[in-house]
Backbone as XML, in Angstrom:
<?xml version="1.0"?>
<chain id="A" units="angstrom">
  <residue number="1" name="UNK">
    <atom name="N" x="-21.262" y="62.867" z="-31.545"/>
    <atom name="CA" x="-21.711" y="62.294" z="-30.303"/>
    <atom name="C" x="-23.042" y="61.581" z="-30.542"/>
  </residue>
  <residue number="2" name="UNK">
    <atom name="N" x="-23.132" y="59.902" z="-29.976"/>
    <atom name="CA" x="-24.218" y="59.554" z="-30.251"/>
    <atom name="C" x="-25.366" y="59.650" z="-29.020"/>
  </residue>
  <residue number="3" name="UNK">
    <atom name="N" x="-26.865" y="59.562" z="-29.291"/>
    <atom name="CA" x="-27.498" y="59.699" z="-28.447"/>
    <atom name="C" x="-27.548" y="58.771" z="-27.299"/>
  </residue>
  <residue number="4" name="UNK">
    <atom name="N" x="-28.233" y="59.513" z="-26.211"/>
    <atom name="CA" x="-28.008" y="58.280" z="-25.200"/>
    <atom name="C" x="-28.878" y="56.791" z="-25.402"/>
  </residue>
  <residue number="5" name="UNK">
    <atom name="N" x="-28.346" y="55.974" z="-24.928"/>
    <atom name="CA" x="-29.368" y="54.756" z="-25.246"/>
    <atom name="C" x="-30.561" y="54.487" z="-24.397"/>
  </residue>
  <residue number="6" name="UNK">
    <atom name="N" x="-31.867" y="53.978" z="-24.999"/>
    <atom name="CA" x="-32.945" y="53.758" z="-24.223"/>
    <atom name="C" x="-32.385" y="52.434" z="-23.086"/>
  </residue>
  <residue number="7" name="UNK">
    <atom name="N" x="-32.816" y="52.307" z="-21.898"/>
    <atom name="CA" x="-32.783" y="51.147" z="-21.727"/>
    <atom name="C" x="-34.069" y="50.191" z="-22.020"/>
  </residue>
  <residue number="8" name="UNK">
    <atom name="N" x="-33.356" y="48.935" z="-22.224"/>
    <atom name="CA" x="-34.224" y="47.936" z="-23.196"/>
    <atom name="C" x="-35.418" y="47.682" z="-21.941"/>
  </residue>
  <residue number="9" name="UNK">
    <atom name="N" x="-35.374" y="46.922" z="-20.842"/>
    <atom name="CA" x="-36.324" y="47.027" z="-20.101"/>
    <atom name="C" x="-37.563" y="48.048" z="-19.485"/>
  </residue>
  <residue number="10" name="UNK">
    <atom name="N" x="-37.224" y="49.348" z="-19.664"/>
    <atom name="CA" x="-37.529" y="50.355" z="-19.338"/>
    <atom name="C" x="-38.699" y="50.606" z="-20.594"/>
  </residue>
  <residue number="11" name="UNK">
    <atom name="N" x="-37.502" y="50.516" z="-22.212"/>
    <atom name="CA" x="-38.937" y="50.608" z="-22.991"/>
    <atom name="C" x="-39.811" y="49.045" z="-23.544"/>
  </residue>
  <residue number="12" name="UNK">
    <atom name="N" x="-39.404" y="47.846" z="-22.787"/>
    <atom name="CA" x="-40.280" y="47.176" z="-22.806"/>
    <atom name="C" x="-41.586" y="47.162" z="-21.577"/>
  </residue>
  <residue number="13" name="UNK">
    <atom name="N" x="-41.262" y="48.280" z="-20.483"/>
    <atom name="CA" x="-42.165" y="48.382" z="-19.935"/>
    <atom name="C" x="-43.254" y="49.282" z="-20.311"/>
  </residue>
  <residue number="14" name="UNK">
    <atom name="N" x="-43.168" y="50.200" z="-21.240"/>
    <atom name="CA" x="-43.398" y="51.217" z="-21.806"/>
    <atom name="C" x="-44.578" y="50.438" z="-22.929"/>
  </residue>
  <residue number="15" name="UNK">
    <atom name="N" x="-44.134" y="49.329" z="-23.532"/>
    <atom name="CA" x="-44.830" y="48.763" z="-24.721"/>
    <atom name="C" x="-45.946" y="48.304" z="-23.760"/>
  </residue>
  <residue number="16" name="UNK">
    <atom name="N" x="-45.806" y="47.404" z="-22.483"/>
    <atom name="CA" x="-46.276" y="46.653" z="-22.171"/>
    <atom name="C" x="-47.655" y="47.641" z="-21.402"/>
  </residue>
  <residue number="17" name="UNK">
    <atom name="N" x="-47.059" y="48.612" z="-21.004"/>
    <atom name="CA" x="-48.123" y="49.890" z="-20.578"/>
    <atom name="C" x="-48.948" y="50.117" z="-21.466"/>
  </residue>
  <residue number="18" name="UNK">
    <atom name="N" x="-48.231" y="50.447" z="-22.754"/>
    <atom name="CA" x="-49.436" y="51.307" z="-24.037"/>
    <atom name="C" x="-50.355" y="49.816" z="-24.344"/>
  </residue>
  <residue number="19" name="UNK">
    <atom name="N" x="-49.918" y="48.237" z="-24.464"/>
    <atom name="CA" x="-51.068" y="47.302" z="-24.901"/>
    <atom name="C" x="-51.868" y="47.508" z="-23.944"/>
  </residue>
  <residue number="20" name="UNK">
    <atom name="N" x="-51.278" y="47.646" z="-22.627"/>
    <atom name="CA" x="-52.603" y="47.364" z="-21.954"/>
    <atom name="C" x="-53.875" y="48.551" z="-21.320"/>
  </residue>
  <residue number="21" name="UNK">
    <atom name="N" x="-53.068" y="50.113" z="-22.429"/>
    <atom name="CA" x="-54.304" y="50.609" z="-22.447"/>
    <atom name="C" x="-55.125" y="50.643" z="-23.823"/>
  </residue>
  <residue number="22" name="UNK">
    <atom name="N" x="-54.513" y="50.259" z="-24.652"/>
    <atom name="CA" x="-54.999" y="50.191" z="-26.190"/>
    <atom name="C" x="-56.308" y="49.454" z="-26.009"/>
  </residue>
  <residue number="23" name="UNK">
    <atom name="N" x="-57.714" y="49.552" z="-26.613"/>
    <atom name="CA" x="-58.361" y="49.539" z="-26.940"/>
    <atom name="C" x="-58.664" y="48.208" z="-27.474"/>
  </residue>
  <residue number="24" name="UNK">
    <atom name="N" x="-57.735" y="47.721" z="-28.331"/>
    <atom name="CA" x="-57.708" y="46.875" z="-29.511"/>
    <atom name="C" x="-55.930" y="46.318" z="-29.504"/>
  </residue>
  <residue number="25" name="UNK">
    <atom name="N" x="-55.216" y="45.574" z="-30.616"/>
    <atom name="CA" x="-54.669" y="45.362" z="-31.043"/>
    <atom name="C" x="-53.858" y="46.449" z="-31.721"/>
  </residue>
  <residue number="26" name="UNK">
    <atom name="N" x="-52.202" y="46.449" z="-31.586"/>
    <atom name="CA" x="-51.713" y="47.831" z="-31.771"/>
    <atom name="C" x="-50.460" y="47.477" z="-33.306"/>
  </residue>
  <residue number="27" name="UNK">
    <atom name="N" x="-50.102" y="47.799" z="-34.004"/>
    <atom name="CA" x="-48.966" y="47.562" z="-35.118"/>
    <atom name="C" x="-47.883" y="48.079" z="-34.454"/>
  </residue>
  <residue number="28" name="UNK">
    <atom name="N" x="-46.671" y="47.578" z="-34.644"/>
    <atom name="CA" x="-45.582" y="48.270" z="-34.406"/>
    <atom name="C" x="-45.131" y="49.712" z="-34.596"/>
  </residue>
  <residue number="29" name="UNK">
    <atom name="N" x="-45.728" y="50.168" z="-35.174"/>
    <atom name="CA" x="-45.753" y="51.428" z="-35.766"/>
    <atom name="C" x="-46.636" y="52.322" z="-35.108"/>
  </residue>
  <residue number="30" name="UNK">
    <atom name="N" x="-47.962" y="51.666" z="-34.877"/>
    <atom name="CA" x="-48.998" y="52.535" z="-34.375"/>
    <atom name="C" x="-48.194" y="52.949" z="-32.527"/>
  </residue>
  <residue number="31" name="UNK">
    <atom name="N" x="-47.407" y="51.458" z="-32.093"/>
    <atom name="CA" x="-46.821" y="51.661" z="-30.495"/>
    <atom name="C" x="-45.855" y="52.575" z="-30.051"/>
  </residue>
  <residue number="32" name="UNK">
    <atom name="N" x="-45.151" y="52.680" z="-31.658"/>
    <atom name="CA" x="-43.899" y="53.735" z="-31.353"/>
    <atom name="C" x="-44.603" y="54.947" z="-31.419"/>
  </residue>
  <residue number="33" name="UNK">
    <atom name="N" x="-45.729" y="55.444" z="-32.686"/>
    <atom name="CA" x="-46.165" y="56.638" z="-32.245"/>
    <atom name="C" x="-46.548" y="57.089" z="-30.748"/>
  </residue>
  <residue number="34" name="UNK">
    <atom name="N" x="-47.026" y="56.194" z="-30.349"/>
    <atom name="CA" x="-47.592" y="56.435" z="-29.169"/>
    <atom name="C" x="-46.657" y="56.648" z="-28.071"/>
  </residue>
  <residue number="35" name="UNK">
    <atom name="N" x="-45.401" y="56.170" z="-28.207"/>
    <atom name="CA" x="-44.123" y="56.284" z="-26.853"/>
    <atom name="C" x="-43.162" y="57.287" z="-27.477"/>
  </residue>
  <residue number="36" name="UNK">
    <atom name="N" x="-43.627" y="58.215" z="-28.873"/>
    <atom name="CA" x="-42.569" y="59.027" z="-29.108"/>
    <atom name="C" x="-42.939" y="60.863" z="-28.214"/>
  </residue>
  <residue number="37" name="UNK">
    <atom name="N" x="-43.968" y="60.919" z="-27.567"/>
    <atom name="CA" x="-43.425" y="61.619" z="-25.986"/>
    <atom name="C" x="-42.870" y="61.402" z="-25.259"/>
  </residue>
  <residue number="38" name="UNK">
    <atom name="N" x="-42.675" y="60.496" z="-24.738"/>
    <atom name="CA" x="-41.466" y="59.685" z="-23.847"/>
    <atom name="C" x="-40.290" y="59.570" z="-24.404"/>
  </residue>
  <residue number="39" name="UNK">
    <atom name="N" x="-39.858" y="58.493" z="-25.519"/>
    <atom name="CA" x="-38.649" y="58.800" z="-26.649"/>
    <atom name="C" x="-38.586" y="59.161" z="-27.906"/>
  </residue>
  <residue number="40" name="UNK">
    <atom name="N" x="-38.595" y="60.820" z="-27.732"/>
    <atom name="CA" x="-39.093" y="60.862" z="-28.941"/>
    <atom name="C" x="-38.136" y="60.024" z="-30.802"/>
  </residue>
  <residue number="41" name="UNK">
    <atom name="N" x="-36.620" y="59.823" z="-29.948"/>
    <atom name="CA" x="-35.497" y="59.274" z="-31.333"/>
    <atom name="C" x="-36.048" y="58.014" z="-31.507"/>
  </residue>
  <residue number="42" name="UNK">
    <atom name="N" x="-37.565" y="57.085" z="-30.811"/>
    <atom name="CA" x="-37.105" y="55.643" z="-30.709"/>
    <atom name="C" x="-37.645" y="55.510" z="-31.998"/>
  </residue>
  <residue number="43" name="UNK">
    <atom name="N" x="-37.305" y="54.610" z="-32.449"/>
    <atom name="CA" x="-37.357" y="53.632" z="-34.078"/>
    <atom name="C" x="-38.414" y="52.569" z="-34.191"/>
  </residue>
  <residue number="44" name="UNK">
    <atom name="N" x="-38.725" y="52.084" z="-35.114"/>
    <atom name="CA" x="-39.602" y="50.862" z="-35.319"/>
    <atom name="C" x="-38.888" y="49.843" z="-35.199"/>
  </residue>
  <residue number="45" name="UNK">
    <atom name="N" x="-37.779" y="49.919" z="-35.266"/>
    <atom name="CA" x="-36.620" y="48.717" z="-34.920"/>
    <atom name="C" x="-36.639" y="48.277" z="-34.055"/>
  </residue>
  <residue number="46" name="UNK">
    <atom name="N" x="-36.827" y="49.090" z="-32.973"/>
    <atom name="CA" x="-36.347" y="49.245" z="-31.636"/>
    <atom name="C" x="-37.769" y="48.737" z="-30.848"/>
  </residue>
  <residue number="47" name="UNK">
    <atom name="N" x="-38.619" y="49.343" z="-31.054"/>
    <atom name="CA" x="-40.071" y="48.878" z="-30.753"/>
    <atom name="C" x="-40.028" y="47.476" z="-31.745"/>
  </residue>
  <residue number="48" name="UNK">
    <atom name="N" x="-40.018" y="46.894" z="-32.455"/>
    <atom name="CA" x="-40.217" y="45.419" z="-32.882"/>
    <atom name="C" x="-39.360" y="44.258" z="-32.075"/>
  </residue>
  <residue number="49" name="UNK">
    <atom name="N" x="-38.074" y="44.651" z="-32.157"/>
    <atom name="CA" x="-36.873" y="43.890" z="-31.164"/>
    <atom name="C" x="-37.723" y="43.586" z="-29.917"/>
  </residue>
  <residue number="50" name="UNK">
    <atom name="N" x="-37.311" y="44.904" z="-29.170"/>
    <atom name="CA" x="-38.641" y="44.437" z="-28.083"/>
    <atom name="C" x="-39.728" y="43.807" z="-27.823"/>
  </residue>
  <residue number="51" name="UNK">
    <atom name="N" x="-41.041" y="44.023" z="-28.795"/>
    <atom name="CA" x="-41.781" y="42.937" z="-28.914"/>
    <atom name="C" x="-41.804" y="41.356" z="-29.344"/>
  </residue>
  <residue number="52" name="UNK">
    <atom name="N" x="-40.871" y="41.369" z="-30.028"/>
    <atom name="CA" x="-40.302" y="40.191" z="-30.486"/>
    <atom name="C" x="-39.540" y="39.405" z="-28.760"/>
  </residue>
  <residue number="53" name="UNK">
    <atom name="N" x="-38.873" y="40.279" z="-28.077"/>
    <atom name="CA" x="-38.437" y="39.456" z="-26.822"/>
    <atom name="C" x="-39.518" y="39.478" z="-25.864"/>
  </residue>
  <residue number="54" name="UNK">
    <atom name="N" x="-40.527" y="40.472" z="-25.858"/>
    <atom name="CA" x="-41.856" y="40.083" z="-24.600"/>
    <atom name="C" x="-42.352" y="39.299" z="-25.123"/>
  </residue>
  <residue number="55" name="UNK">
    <atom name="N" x="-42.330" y="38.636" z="-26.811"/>
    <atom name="CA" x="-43.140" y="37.474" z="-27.018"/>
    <atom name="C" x="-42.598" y="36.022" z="-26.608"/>
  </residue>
  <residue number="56" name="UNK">
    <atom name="N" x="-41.282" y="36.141" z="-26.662"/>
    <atom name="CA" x="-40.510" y="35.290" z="-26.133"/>
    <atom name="C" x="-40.863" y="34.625" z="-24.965"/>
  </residue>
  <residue number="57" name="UNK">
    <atom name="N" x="-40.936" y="36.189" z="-23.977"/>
    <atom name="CA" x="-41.215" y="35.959" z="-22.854"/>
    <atom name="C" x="-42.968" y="35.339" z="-21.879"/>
  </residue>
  <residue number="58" name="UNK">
    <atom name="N" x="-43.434" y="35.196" z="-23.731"/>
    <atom name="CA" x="-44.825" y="34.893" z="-23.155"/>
    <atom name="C" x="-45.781" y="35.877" z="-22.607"/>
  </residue>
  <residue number="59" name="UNK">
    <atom name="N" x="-45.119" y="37.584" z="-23.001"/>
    <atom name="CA" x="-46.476" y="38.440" z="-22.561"/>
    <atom name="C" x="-46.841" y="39.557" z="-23.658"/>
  </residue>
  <residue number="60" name="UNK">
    <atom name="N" x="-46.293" y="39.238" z="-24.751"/>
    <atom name="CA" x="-47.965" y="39.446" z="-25.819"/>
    <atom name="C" x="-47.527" y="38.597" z="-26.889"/>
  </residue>
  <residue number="61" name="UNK">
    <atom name="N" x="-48.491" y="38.766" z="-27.744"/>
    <atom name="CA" x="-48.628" y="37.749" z="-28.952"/>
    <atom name="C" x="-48.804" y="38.341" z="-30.008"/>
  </residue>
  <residue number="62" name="UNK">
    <atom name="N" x="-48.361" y="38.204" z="-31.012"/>
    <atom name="CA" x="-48.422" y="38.350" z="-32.194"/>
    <atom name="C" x="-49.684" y="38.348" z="-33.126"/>
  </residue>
  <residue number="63" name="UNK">
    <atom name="N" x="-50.361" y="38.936" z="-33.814"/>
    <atom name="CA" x="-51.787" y="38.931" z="-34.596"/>
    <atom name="C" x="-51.462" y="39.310" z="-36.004"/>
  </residue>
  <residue number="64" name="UNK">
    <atom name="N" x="-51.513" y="37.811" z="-36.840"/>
    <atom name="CA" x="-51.510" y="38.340" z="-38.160"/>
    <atom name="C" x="-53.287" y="38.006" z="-38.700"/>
  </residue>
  <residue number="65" name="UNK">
    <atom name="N" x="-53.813" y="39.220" z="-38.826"/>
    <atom name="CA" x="-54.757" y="39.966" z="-39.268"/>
    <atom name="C" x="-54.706" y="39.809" z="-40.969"/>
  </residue>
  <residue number="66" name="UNK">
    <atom name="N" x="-56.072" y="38.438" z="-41.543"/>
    <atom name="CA" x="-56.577" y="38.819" z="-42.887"/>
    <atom name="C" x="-56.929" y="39.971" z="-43.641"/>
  </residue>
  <residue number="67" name="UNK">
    <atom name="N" x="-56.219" y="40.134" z="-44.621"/>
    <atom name="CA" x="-56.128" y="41.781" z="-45.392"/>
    <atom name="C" x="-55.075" y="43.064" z="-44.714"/>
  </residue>
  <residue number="68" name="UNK">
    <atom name="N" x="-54.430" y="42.418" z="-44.057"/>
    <atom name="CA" x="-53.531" y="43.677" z="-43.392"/>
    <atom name="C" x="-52.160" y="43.224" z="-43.709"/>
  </residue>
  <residue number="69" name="UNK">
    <atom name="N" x="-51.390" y="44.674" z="-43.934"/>
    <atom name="CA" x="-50.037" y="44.166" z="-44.351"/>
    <atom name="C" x="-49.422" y="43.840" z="-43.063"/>
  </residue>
  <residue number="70" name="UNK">
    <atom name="N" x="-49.228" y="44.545" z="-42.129"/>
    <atom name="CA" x="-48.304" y="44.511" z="-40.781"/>
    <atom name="C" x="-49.060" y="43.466" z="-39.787"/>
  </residue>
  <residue number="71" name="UNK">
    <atom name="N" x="-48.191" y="42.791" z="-39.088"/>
    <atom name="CA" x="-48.762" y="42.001" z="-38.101"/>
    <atom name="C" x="-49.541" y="42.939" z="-36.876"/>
  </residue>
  <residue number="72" name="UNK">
    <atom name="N" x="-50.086" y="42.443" z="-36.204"/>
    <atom name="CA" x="-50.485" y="44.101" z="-35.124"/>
    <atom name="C" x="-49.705" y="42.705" z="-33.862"/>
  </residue>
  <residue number="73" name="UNK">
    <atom name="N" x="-50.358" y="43.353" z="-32.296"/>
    <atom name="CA" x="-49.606" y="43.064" z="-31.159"/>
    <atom name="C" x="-50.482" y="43.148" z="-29.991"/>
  </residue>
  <residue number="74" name="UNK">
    <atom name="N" x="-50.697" y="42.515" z="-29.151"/>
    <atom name="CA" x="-51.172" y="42.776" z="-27.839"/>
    <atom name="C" x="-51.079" y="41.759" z="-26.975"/>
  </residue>
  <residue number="75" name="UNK">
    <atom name="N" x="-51.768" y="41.916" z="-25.659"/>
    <atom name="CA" x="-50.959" y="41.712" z="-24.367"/>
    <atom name="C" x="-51.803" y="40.061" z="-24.743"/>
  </residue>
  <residue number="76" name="UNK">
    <atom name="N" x="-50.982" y="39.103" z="-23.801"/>
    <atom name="CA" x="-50.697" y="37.616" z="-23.955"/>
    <atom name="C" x="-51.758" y="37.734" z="-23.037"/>
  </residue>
  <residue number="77" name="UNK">
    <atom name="N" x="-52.833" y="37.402" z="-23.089"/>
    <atom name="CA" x="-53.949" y="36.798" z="-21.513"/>
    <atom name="C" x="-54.273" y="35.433" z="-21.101"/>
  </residue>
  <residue number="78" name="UNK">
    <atom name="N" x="-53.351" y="34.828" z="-21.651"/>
    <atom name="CA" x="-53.403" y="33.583" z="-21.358"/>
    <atom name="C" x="-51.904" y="33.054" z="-20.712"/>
  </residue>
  <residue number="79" name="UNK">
    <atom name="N" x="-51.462" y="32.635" z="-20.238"/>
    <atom name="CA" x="-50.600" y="31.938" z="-19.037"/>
    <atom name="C" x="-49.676" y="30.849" z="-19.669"/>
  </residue>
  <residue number="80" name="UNK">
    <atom name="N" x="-48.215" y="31.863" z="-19.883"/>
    <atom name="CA" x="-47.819" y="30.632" z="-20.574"/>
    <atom name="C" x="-47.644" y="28.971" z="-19.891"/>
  </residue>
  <residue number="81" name="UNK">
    <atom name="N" x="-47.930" y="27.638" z="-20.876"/>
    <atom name="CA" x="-47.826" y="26.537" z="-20.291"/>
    <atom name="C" x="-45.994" y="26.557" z="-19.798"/>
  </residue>
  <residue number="82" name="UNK">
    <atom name="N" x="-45.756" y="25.511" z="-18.482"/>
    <atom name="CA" x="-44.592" y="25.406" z="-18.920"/>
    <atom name="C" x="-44.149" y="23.950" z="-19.498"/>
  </residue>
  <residue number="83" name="UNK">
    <atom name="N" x="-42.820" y="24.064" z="-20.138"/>
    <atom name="CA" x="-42.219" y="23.295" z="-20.665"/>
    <atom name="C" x="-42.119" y="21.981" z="-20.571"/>
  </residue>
  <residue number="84" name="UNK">
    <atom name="N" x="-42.533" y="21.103" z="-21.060"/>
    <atom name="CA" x="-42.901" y="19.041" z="-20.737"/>
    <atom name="C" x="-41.786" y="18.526" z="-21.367"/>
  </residue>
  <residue number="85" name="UNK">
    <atom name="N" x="-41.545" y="17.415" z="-20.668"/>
    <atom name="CA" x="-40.233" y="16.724" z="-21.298"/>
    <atom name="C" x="-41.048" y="15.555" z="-22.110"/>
  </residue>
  <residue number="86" name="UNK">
    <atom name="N" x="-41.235" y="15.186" z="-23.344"/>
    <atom name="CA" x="-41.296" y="14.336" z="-24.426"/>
    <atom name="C" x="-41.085" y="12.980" z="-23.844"/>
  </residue>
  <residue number="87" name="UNK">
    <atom name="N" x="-41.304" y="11.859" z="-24.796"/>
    <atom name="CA" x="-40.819" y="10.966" z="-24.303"/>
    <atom name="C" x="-39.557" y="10.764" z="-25.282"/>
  </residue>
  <residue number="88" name="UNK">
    <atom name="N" x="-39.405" y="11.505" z="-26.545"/>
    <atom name="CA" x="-38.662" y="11.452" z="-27.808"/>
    <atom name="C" x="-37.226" y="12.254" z="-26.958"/>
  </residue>
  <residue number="89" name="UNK">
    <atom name="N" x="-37.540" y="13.444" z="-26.012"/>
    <atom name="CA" x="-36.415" y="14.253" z="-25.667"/>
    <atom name="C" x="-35.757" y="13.325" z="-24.046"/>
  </residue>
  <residue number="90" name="UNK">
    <atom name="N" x="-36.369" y="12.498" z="-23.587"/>
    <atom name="CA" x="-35.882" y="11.755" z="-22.488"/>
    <atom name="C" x="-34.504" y="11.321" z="-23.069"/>
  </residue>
  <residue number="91" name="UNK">
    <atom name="N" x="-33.375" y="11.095" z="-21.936"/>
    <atom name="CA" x="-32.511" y="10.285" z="-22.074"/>
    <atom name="C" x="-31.734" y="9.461" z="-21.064"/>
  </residue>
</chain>
C-alpha cells in the first residue's frame, strides 16, 4: 500500500509560509527539513518540483550564490511584469 499523496497546492503553500518566515534565503533541502513536522515522507523532489512551479508562477526566485553548491530560494518581492507583444511576435 502506497502512502497517501501530499496535495501539491497545500505543500506549495507550506513552502511559501516557511520563505516568508526564513530569515534569509533557504536551499531546497534546508525547506524540506523544515516541513518534515507537517510531512514527515516529503522528499527533496517534491519540495524542488514545487519550487520550480511557484517560480513559474512568479513568487520566489531562484539564488545561485558564489561558492555554494545548491541554488538557495526565496520569496519573489518584486511584481511580476506582464507579458508585451514584440513587434517580431505581431502578426
Amino acid at each position: 500500500m502506497s502512502a497517501p499523496r501530499l496535495d501539491s497546492e497545500l505543500v506549495r503553500k507550506h513552502i511559501l509560509d516557511t520563505l516568508a518566515a526564513a530569515e534569509s534565503e533557504l536551499t531546497t533541502a534546508a525547506i524540506r527539513q523544515l516541513l518534515l513536522s507537517w510531512a514527515p515522507r516529503l522528499i527533496n523532489e517534491i519540495v524542488y518540483r514545487n519550487l520550480v512551479i511557484l517560480e513559474q508562477r512568479g513568487q520566489v526566485r531562484r539564488l545561485r550564490l558564489p561558492g555554494r553548491r545548491h541554488v538557495a530560494w526565496a520569496l519573489n518581492t518584486t511584481k511580476p511584469q506582464p507579458a508585451t507583444v514584440t513587434e517580431g511576435q505581431r502578426r
